[in-house]
Structures are given as structure tokens and as C-alpha cells.
VMD Tcl script that draws the C-alpha trace (Angstrom):
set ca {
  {-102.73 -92.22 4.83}
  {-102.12 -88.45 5.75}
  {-101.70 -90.41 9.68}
  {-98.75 -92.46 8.65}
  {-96.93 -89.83 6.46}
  {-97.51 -87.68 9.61}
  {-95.98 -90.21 11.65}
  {-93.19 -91.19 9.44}
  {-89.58 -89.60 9.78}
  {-87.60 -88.36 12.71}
  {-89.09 -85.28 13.36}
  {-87.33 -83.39 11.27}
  {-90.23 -81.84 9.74}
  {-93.26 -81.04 10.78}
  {-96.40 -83.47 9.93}
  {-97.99 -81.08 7.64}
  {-95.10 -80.59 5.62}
  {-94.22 -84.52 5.10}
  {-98.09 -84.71 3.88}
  {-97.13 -81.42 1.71}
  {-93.73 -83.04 0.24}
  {-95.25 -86.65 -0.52}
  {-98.67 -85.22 -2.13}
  {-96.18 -82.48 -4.50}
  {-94.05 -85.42 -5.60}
  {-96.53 -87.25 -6.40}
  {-98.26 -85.00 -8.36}
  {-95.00 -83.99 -10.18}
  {-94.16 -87.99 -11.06}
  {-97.94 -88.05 -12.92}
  {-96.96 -84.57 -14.38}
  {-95.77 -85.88 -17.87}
  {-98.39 -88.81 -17.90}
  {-100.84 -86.56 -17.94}
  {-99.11 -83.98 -20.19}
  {-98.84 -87.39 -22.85}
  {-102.59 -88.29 -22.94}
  {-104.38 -84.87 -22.12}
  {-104.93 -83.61 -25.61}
  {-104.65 -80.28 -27.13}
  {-108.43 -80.00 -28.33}
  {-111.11 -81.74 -29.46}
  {-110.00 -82.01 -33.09}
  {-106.63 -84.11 -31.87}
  {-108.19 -86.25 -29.06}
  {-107.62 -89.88 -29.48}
  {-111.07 -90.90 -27.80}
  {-113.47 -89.00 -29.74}
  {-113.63 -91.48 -32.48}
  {-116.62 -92.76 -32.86}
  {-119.42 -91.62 -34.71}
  {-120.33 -87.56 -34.15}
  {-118.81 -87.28 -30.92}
  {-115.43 -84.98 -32.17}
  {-118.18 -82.62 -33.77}
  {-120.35 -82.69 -30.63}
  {-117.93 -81.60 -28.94}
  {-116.85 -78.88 -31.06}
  {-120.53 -77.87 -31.33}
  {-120.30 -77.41 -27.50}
  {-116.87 -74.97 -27.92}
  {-118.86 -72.85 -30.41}
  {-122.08 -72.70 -27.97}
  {-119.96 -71.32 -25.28}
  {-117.73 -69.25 -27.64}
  {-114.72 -70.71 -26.14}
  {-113.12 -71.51 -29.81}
  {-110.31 -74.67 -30.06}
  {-106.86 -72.88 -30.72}
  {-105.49 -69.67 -32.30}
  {-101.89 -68.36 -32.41}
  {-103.13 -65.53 -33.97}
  {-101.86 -62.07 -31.74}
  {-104.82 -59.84 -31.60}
  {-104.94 -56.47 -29.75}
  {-108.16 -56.17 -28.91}
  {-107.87 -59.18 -26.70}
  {-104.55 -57.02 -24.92}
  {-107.06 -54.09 -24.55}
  {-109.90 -56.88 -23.62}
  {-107.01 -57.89 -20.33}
  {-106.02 -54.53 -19.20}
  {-110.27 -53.23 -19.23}
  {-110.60 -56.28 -17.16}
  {-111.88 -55.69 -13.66}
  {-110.35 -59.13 -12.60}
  {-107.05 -58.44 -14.25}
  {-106.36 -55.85 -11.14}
  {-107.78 -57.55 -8.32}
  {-104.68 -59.40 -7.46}
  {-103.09 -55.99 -6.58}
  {-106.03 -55.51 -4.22}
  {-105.85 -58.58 -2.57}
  {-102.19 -58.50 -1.78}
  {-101.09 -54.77 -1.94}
}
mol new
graphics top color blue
foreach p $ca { graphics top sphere $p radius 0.5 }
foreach p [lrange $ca 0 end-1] q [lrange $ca 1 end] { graphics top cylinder $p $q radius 0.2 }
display resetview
């Protein structure tokens, strides 16, 4: 497949950029399909219906201490960022 998009056009653009264009717009047409069923979090998925499996799976968020969804602002998770090793080493990479 990556052959033919290669191949296609008038030579306009370059081969790797025709295989760049097609494989972005393609992702951005599935963009709001996936968006629609993707859900939020456990607790609003449509196919954790049956039986315990909505609570298993929350079981596994707790386990990890990942958590489903606040909106809460908390400070300590702003200090938490900034006291972050990781939060700085984009400057080192590209700087």
C-alpha cells in the first residue's frame, strides 16, 4: 500500500510525504468515531455490562492508584509537576 501511494501523483511531492498526507487524513476522518465510542471511564462505558466487570475494572484503577475522574484543582499536584524531573527534560532535549 505505502508502494502505490508512493507511486501515485505527478511528482509533486515527494513519496514519503503522499504516505504522510494519506495516513494523517485518515486518521483525522476516524478522529470523531473514535471520540463517539471511546468512553470517559469505566463507570460510563457501554460494554462493561455484564455481571462484575464495571467494578473489576474499577478495582484495577484503585490497585494502580490511577483514580476515574476529578475536576477538583489541587495544588499539591501543581507543586507535584514543577518537582518533576520529567517535567524539565523537554528543555534538555531541545535547548
Amino acid at each position: 500500500m505505502s508502494w502505490g501511494i508512493g507511486q501515485a501523483g505527478d511528482g509533486s511531492i515527494h513519496a514519503y510525504q503522499g504516505i504522510f498526507l494519506f495516513i494523517g487524513s485518515f486518521s483525522l476522518a476516524f478522529t470523531p468515531l473514535v471520540w463517539y465510542l471511546l468512553p470517559n471511564s469505566p463507570t460510563t462505558a457501554k460494554f462493561l455490562r455484564k455481571g462484575d466487570d464495571r467494578l473489576i475494572a474499577l478495582e484495577r484503577l484503585r490497585e494502580n492508584n490511577t483514580g476515574t475522574k476529578s475536576s477538583e484543582w489541587k495544588w499539591s499536584q501543581v507543586r507535584e509537576t514543577y518537582r518533576d524531573p520529567k517535567t524539565y527534560m523537554w528543555a534538555a532535549m531541545y535547548l
